[in-house]
C-alpha positions in Angstrom: 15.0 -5.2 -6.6 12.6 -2.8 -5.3 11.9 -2.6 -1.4 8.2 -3.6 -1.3 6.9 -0.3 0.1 7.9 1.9 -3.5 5.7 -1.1 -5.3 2.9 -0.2 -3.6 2.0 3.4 -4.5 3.6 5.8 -7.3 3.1 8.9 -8.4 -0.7 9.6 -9.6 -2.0 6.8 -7.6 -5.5 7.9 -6.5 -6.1 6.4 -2.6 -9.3 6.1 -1.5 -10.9 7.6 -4.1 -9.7 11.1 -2.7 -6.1 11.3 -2.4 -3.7 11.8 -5.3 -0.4 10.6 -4.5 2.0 13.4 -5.7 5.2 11.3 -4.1 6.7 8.7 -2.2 8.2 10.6 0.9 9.9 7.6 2.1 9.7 3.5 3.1 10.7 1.8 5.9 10.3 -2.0 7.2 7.2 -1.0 8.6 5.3 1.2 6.3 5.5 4.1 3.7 4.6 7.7 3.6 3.5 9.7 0.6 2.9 13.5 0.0 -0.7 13.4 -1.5 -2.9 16.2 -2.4 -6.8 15.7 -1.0 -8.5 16.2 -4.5 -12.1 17.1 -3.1 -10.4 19.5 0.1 -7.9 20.8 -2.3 -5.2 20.6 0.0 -2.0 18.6 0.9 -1.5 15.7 2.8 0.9 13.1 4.1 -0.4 9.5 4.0 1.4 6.4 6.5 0.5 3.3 6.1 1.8 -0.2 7.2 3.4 -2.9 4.4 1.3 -5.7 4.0 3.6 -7.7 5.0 3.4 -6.1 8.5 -0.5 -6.7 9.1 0.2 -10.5 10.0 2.1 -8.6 13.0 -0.1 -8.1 16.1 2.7 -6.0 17.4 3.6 -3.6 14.6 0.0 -3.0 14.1 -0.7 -2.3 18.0 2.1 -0.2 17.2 1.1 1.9 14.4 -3.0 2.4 16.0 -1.1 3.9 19.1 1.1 6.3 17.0 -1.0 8.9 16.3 -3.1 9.1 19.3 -0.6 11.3 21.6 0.3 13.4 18.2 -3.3 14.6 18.0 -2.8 16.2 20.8 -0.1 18.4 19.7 -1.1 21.9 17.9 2.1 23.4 16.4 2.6 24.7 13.4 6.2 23.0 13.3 4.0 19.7 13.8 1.9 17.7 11.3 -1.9 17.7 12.3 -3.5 14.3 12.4 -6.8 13.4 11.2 -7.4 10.0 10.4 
């Protein structure tokens, strides 16, 4: 059986209309990330977003909005820049 995260994007997937999903970087019990490639920007990106199954959970989504907000503070060439 395939863990529920790999089901939901593959390879060529086009997200958002923008992003072309080159791989699935990895899944958790939370979420997934992907290495995408911005087709309008021309330029690589890594996607995370949260299982379905997770946005019935007040707490993992409370979770994953407070994530990125102290990482968008952090410019490092060693660390990935946040956008969105």
């Amino acid at each position: 059986m395939q863990p529920e995260g790999l089901a939901l994007v593959r390879e060529g997937d086009v997200l958002a209309g923008k992003y072309r999903v080159e791989k699935v970087l990895g899944s958790g019990g939370m979420g997934v990330v992907v290495a995408a490639h911005h087709i309008g920007l021309d330029t690589r990106v890594a996607i995370k977003f949260l299982l379905p199954s997770m946005l019935g959970n007040r707490d993992a989504v409370a979770r994953f909005e407070r994530e990125p907000r102290p990482a968008v503070r952090i410019t490092s060439e060693y660390v990935a820049r946040v956008f969105d």
